[in-house]
Structure formats: C-alpha cells, structure tokens
C-alpha positions as a LaTeX table, in Angstrom:
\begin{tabular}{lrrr}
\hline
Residue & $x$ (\AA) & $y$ (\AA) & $z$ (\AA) \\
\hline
Unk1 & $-45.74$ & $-42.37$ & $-25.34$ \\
Unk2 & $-48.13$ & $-39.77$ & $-26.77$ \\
Unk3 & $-46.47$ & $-37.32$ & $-28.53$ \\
Unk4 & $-47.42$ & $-33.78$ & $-29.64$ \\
Unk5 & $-44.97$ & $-32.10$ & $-31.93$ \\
Unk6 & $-45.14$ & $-28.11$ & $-33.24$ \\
Unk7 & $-43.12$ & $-27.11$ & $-36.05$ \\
Unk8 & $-43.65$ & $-22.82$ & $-36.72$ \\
Unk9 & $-39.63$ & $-21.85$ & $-37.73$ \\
Unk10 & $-40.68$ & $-21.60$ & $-41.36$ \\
Unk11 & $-43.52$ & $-20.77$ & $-43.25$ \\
Unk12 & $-45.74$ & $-24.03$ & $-42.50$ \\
Unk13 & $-47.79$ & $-23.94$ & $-39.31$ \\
Unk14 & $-47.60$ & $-27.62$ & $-38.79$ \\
Unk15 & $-48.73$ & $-30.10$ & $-35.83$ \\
Unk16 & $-48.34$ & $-34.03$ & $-35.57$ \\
Unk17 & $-49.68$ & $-36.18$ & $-33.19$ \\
Unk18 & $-47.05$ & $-39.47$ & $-33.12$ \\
Unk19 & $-47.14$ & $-42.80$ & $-30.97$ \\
Unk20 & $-43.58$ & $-43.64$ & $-30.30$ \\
Unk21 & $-44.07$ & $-46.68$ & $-28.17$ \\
Unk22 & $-45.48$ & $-48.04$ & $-32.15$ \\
Unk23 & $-43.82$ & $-45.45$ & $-33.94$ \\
Unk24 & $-47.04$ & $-44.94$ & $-35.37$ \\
Unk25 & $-48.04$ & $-41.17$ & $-37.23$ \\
Unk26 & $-51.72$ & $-40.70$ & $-35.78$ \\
Unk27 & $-52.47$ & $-37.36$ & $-37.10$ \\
Unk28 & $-51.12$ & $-34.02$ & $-38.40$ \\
Unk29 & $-51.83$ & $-31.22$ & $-40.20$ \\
Unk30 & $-49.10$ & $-29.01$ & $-42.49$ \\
Unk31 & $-50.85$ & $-25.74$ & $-43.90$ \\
Unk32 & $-48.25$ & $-23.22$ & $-45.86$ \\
Unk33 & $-49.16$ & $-19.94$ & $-44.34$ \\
Unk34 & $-46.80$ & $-18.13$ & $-44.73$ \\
Unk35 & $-47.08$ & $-16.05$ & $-41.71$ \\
Unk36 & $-50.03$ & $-16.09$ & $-38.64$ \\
Unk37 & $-48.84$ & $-18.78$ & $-36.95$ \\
Unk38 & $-49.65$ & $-17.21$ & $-33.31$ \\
Unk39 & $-53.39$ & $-16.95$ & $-34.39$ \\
Unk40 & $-53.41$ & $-20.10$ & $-36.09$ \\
Unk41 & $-51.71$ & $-22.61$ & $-34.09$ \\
Unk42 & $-54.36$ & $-23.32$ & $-31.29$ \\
Unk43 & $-57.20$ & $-24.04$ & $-34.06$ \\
Unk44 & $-54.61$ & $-26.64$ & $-35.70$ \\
Unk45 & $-53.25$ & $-28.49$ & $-32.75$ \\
Unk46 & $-57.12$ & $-28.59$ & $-31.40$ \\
Unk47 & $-57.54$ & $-30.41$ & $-35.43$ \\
Unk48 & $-55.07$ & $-32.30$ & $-34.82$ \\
Unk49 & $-56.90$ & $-33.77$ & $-31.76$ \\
Unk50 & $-59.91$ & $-34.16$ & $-32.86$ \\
Unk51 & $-58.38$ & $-35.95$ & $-35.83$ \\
Unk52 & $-57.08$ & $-38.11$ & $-33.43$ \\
Unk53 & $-59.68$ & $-38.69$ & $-31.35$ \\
Unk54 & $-58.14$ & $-37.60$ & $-27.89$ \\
Unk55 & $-57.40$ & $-34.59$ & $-26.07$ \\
Unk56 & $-54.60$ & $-33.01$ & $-24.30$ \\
Unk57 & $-54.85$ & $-35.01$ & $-21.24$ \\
Unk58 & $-53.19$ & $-37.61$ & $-23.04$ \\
Unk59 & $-50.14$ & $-36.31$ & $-24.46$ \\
Unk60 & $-47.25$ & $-37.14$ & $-22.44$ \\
Unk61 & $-44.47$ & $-34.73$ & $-24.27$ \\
Unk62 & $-44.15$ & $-31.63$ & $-26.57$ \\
Unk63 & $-41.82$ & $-31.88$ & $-29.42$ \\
Unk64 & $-41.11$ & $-28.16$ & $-30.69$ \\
Unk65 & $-38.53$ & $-27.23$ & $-33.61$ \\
Unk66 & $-36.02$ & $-24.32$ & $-31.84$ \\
Unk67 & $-34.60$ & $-22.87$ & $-35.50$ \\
Unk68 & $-33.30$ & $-21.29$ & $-37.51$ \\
Unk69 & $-35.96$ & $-20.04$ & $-39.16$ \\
Unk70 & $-38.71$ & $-17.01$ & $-38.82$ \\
Unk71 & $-38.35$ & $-15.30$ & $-35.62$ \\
Unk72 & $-41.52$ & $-14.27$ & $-35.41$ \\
Unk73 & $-42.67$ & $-18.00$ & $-36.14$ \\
Unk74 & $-39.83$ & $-19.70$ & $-33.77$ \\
Unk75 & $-41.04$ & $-17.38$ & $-30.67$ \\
Unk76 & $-44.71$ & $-18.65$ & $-31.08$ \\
Unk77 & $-43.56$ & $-22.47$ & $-31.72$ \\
Unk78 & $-41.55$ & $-22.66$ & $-28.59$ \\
Unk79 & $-44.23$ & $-20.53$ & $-26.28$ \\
Unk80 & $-46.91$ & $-22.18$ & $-26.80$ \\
Unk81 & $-44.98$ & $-25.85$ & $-26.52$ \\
Unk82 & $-43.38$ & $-24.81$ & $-23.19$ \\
Unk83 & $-46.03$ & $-23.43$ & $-21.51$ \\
Unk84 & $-48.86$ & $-26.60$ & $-22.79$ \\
Unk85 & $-45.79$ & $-28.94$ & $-21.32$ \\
Unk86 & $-46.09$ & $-26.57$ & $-17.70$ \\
Unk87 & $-50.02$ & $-26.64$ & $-17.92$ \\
Unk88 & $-49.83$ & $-30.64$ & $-18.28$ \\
Unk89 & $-46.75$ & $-31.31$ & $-16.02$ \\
Unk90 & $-44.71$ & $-33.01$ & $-19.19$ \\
Unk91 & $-41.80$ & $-32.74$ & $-20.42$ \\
Unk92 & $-40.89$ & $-30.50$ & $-23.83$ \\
Unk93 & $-38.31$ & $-31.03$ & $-26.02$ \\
Unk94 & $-36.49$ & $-28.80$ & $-28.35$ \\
Unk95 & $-35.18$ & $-30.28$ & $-31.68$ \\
Unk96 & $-32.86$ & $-27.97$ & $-34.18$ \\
Unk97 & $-34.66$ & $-27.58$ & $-37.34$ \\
Unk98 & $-31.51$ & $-28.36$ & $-39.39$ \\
Unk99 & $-31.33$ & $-32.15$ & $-37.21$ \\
Unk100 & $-34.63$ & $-32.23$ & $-38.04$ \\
Unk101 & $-34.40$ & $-31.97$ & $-41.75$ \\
Unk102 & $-31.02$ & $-33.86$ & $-42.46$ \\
Unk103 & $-31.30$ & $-36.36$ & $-39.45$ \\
Unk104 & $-33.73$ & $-38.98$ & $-41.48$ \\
Unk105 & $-31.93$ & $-38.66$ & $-44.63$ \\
Unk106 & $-28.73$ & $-39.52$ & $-42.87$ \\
Unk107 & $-29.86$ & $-42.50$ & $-41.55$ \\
Unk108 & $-31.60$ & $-43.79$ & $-44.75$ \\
Unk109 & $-28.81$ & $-42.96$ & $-47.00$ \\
Unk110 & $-25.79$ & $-44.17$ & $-43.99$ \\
Unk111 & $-24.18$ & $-40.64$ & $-45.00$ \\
Unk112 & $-23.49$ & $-37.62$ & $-43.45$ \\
Unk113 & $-25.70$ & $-35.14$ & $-44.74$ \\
Unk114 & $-25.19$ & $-30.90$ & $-45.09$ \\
Unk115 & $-28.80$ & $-28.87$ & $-45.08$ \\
Unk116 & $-28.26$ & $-25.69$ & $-46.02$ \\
Unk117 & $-30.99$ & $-23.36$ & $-46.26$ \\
Unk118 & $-31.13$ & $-20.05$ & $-47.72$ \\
Unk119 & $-30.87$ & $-17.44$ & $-44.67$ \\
Unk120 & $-31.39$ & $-14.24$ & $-47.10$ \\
Unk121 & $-29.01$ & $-11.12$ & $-46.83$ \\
Unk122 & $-26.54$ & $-13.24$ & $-48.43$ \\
Unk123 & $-26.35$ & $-15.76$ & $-45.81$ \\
Unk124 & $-26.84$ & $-19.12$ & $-45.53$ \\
Unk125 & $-27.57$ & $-21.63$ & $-42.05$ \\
Unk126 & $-26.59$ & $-24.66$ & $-42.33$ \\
Unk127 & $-25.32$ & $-27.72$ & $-40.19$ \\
Unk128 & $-23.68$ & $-30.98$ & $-41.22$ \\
Unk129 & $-25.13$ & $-34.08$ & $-39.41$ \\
Unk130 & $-23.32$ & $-37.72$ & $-39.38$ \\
Unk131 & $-25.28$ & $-40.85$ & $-40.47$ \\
Unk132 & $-25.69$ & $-41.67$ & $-36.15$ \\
Unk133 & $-27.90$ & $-38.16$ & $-36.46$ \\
Unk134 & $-25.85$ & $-36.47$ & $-34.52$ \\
Unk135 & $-24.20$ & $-33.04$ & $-35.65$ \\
Unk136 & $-20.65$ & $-33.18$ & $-37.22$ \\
Unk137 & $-21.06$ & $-29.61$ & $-37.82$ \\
Unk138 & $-23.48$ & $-27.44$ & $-35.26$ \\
Unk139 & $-26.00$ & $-25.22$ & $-36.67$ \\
Unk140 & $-24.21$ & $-22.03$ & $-38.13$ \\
Unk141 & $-24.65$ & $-18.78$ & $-40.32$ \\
Unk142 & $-22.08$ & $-18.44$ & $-42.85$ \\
Unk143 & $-21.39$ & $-16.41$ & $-46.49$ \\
Unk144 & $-22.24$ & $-18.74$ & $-49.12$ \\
Unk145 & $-18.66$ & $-19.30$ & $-50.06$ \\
Unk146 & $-17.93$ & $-20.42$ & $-46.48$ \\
Unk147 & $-20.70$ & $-23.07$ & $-46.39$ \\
Unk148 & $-19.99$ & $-24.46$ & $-50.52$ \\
Unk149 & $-16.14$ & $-24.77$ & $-48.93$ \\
Unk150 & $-17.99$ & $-26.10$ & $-45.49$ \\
Unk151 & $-19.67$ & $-28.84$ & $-48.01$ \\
Unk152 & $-16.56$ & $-29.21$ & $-50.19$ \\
Unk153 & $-14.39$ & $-30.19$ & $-47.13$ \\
Unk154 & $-17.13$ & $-32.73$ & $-45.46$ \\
Unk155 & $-17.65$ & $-36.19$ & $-46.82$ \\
Unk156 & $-21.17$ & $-35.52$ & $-47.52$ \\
Unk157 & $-24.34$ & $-35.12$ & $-49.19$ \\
Unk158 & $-25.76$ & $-31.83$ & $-49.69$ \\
Unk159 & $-29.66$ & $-30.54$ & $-49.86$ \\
Unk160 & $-31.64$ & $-28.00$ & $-48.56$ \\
Unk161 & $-32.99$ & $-25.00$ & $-50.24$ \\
Unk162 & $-29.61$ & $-23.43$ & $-50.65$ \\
Unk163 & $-28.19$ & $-25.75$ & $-52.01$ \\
Unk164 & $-28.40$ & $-24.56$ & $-55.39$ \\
Unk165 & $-26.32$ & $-21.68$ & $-54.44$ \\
Unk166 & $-23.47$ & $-23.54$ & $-53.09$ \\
Unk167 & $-23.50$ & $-25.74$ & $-56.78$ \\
Unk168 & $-23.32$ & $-22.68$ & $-58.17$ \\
Unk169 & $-20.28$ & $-21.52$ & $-56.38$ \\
Unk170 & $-18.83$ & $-24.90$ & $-56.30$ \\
Unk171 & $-19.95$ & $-26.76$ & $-59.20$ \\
Unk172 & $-17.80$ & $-30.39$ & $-57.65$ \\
Unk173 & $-20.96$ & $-30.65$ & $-55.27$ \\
Unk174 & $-23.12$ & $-31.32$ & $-57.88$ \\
Unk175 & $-22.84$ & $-35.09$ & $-57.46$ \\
Unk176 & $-23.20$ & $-34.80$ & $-53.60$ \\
Unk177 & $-26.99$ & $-33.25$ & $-53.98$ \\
Unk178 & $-29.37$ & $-35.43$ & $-52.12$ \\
Unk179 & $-32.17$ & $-34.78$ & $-55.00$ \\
Unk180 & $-35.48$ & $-35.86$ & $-53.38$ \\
Unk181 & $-34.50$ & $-36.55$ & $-49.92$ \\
Unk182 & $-36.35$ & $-33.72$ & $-48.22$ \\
Unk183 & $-39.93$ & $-33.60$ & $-47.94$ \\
Unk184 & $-39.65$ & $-30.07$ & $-47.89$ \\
Unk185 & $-36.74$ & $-28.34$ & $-49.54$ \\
Unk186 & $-36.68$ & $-25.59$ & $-46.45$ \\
Unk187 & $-38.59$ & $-27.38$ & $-43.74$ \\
Unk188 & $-38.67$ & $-30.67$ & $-41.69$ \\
Unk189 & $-41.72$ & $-33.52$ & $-42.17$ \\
Unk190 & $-43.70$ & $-32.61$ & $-38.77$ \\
Unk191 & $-43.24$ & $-36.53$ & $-38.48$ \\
Unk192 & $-39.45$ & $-36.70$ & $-38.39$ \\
Unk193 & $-39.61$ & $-34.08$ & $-35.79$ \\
Unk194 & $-42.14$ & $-35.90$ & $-33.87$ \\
Unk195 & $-39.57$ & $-39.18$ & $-34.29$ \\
Unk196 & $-36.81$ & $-36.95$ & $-32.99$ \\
Unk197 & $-37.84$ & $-35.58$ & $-30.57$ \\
Unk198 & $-39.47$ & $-39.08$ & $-28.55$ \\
Unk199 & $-35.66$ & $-40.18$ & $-28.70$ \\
Unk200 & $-34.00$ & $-36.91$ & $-27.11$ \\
Unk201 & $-32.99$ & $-36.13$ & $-23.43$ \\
Unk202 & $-35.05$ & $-32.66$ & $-22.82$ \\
Unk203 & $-31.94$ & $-31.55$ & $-20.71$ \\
Unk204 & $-29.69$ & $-31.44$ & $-23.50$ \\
Unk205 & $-32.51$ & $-30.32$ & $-25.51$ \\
Unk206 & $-34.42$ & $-27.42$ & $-24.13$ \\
Unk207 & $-37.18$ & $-26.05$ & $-26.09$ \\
Unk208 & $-34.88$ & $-22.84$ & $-26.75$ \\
Unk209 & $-34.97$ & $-20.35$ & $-29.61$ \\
Unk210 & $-31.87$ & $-21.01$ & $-31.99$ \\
Unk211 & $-32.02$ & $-17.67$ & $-33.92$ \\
Unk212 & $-28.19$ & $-17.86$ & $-35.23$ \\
Unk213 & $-28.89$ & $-13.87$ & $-35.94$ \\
Unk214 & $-29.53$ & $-10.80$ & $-34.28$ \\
Unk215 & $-33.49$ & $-9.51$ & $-35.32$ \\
Unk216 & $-34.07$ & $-7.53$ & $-38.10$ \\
Unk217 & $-36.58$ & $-4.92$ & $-36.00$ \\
Unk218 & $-34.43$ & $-2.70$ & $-33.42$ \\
Unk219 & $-34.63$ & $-0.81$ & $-30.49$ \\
Unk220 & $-35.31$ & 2.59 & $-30.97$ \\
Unk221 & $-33.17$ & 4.00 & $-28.65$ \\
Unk222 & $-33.60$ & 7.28 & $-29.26$ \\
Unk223 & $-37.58$ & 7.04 & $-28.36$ \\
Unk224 & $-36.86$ & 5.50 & $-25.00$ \\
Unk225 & $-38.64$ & 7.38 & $-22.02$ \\
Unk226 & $-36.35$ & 7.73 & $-19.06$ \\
Unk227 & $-37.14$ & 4.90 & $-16.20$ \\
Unk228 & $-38.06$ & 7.13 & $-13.01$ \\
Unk229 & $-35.77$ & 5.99 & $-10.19$ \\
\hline
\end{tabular}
C-alpha cells in the first residue's frame, strides 16, 4: 500500500511517501518553516511525487498528524489530507503527534515512553505511551509540576522538548531521559508517522484536530453585526 503522509502540527512542513507492503521510505521532504504551511504544502507533496516518480493516482491512503501542535499548522495538515483522501476515494488516517513521536522509541527501547513538549504559557502536552505503542496516558495539557509528577509516577522514559523542564522540577528523572531517541526534539520523523499510520484502523483514527486548548485569537463579540431574521 502506497502511502502519503502530512505532518504540519509544528514548525516543519513535512511530506513522506512510504511503501508499507515493504516498509520501504520512498521519498520525503522536511523543510523548517516555521510558519506558511497552507501556501507551501501543495509545492512539497507535488516534490515529493516527483521524487518518487508517481502521482496521486497511486496513493492508496493519507496519513495526517491531528496534534497538539500549531493551530494554524494542524487546520491546514488535516484539510488538505481529508479532502485529497475524498478527491481519490481513500481512506485518511489521523495519528496523534505525541504517538507519533514516542511510539518508535517505545518499541526500540521495550519501555514506556513520556513526550512532553513544551506547550508555552506555562504549559506542557504530553502523553505517556506503553512499549505495545499504545497510550498509557492520552494526550493531555498539564502545569509543569503535574506532568514532572505525571513522569515521576510512570515507569518510564522521558524526552521531548520539555523535558528539560520537568528535570528541572524533578531532578530523579534525570536518569529516565531518553537522550537521542527523537529525531526531532518537538516533532515526529515524517517516516514514523507514515509507519503509523499504514497500521491504524481510520475509524478509531479520524483525521481530527487534537488542539488540547482553546485558540489564542477570539471572537470579538462586541463587533458582531446582528443576523437579520
């Protein structure tokens, strides 16, 4: 099976193309850009292609990472995924960024692993995941001193780009940090997800936004115009 996976939830705009009947990488690209994704996305995934040699009419499913990350960045990852999967009549599959990251180190280390990933405004998400790759701990926003006593509590390894601050507040976890497991200290490789993603059912994972937080931007209610009846 053909795979196409999408990962825009954090500041890389990355695309893989991913044979799972081999389980054979066949192309990808990973640019940091920060932001953009929405106007970069199509050029990449049409690289990505042509890399490959192919086109679209072969792909067979969509892989797309659902969060938490960049709102802006998980709206454009999951819209464009879901409707290329209704355009080709294939299915899409949403895989949680924090699976994502800690899933392969799980399995390579047989150990429960914690990502935690620095959420700003004093927050941290963060999700425990058992050595099987399934989630011990769902994806969740908590204070930093929740999630270093989250990680003190679970027989695990710790990484992720937080996980600094949880040392810090904990200093005990300092043997449990993963050191190098992570490709990327705050994002998933764009093959992992692509791995992922050929194994799960697309019922039980939708390609859904996983925000774990109310936006930053507002209504302004106060500049709303009346609907005429």
């Amino acid at each position: 099976m053909l795979i196409l996976a999408i990962d825009c939830a954090q500041r890389f705009c990355a695309v893989a193309l991913h044979d799972s009947a081999t389980d054979t990488p066949i192309a990808s690209r990973c640019p940091d850009i920060g932001r953009g994704h929405a106007e970069l996305l199509p050029g990449i995934v049409a690289e990505v292609l042509a890399l490959a040699g192919t086109d679209l009419a072969a792909v067979e499913r969509l892989v797309v990472t659902t969060g938490p990350g960049s709102f802006a960045g998980i709206r454009v990852g999951v819209a464009f995924a879901r409707g290329l999967a209704l355009a080709l009549s294939v299915p899409c599959v949403g895989v949680p960024t924090l699976m994502a990251m800690a899933q392969p180190l799980a399995r390579v280390r047989d150990s429960a692993v914690m990502v935690a990933l620095d959420a700003r405004r004093e927050h941290v998400w963060c999700a425990v995941v058992n050595a099987d790759g399934g989630f011990a701990v769902p994806p969740c926003e908590l204070k930093p001193e929740a999630a270093a006593l989250l990680a003190a509590t679970s027989d695990c390894l710790l990484a992720g780009s937080a996980a600094g601050q949880l040392v810090a507040i904990e200093p005990a976890l300092q043997v449990r940090l993963a050191g190098g497991g992570l490709v990327h200290p705050d994002a998933p490789s764009i093959e992992a997800v692509a791995r992922i993603g050929a194994g799960l059912d697309p019922a039980a994972y939708p390609p859904q936004p996983l925000y774990l937080r109310d936006p930053d931007a507002k209504p302004q209610a106060g500049f709303a115009l009346a609907r005429e009846a």
